[in-house]
Structures are given as structure tokens and as C-alpha cells.
C-alpha positions in Angstrom: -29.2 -20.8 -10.7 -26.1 -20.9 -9.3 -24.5 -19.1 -6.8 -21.8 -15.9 -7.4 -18.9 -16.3 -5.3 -17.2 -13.0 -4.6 -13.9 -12.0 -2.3 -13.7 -8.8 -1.0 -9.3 -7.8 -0.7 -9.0 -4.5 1.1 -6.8 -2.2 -0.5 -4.1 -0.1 1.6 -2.8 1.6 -0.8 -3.3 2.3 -4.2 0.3 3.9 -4.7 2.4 5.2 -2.5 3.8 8.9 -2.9 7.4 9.9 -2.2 9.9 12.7 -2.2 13.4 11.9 -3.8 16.2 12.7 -1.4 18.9 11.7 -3.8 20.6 13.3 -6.9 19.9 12.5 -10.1 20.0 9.2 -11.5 20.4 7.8 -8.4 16.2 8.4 -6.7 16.3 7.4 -2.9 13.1 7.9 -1.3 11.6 6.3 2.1 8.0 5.1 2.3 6.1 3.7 5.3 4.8 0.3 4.7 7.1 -0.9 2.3 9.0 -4.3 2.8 9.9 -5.2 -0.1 9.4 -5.0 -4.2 6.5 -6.8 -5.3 5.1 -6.9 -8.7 2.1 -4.0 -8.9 3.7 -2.0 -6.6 2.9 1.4 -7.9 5.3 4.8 -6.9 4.4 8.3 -7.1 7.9 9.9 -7.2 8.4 13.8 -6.8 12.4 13.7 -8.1 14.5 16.4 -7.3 16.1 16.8 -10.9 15.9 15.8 -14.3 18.0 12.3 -14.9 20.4 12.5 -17.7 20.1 8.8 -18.8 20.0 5.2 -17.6 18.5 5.7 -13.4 17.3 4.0 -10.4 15.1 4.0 -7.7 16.8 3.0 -4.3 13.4 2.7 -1.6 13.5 2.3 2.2 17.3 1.0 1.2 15.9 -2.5 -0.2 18.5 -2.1 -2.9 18.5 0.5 -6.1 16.1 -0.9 -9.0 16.2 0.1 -12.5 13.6 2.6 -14.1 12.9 1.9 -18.2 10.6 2.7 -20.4 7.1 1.7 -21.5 8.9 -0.1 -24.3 11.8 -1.3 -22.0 14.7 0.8 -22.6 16.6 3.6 -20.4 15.2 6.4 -20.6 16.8 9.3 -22.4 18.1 12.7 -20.8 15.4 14.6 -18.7 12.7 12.1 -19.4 12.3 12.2 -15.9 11.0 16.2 -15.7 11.9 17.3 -11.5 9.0 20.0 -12.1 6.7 17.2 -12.2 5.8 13.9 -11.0 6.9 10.0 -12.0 4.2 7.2 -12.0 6.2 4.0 -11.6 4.7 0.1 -11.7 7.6 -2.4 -10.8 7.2 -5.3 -13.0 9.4 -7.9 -10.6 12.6 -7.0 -12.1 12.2 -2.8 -13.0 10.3 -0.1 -12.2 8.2 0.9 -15.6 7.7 4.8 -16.0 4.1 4.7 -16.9 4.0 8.4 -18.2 4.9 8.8 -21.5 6.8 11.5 -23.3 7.9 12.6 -26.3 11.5 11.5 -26.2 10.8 7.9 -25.6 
């Protein structure tokens, strides 16, 4: 028989959570521990208000990134909802809103 190999990779974080400070469109939000963008970084963001069209996420001033769809596009007028909260995955070039809504 042969022998399983396994690696054991702590895990910090499995998102980080943030307050926008910003207005809309325009999501600013500081989070400890954050250096850069990697691919799989995962955001919890708590916006202040709806966006009304094309937005980006601007953290720990590393530069404002662009939030699209699950299919890719901008998303449309209030598909960001301020009464609730954003799950974002950065994919290396955007942040992808991983909650889907009606108005896609």
C-alpha cells in the first residue's frame, strides 16, 4: 500500500468583513492584514448606499478595482442593496459579486 501524503495550510481568514466609508460607486473600506489583491481573496462588504451603475472597491488604498457580475458585466442600479451585505471573490483582475439578484 502506499502511503497518503497530506499538507496541512492554516487558514487566517476565510473573508474579511468591512464597513464602506465612501459614497456610492466609489466603496473604500480598510482591512487589517491586507497587502495586496490576490486571486481568492474574499470581501464581506457592508456599503453605505445602493450603487447606481458601473463601481469599485478601493481597499487599504491599494488602488480602486472593479466590481461585475457573476456573468461579468457592471452591475445595474442598486444591485448593490446598502441594507444588506456584498460577498465579493477577486478573480486577479475584478472583484465578482457572488450574490445574485434579480436584476442581473
Amino acid at each position: 500500500m502506499g502511503t497518503i501524503s497530506r499538507r496541512y495550510n492554516p487558514v487566517t481568514a476565510l473573508a474579511y468583513y468591512a464597513v464602506d466609508t465612501a459614497s456610492n460607486d466609489t466603496y473604500l473600506a480598510q482591512i487589517d492584514g491586507i497587502g495586496g489583491y490576490d486571486a481568492g481573496l474574499f470581501v464581506l462588504l457592508n456599503p453605505v448606499t445602493d450603487n447606481t451603475g458601473a463601481c469599485t472597491l478601493n481597499i487599504n488604498g491599494l488602488g480602486a478595482q472593479s466590481l461585475k457580475t457573476l456573468s461579468g458585466a457592471d452591475p445595474v442600479n442598486s444591485y448593490i442593496d446598502a441594507s444588506g451585505i456584498a460577498s465579493l471573490a477577486y478573480d486577479g483582475s475584478n472583484f465578482i459579486i457572488m450574490t445574485p439578484d434579480a436584476n442581473p
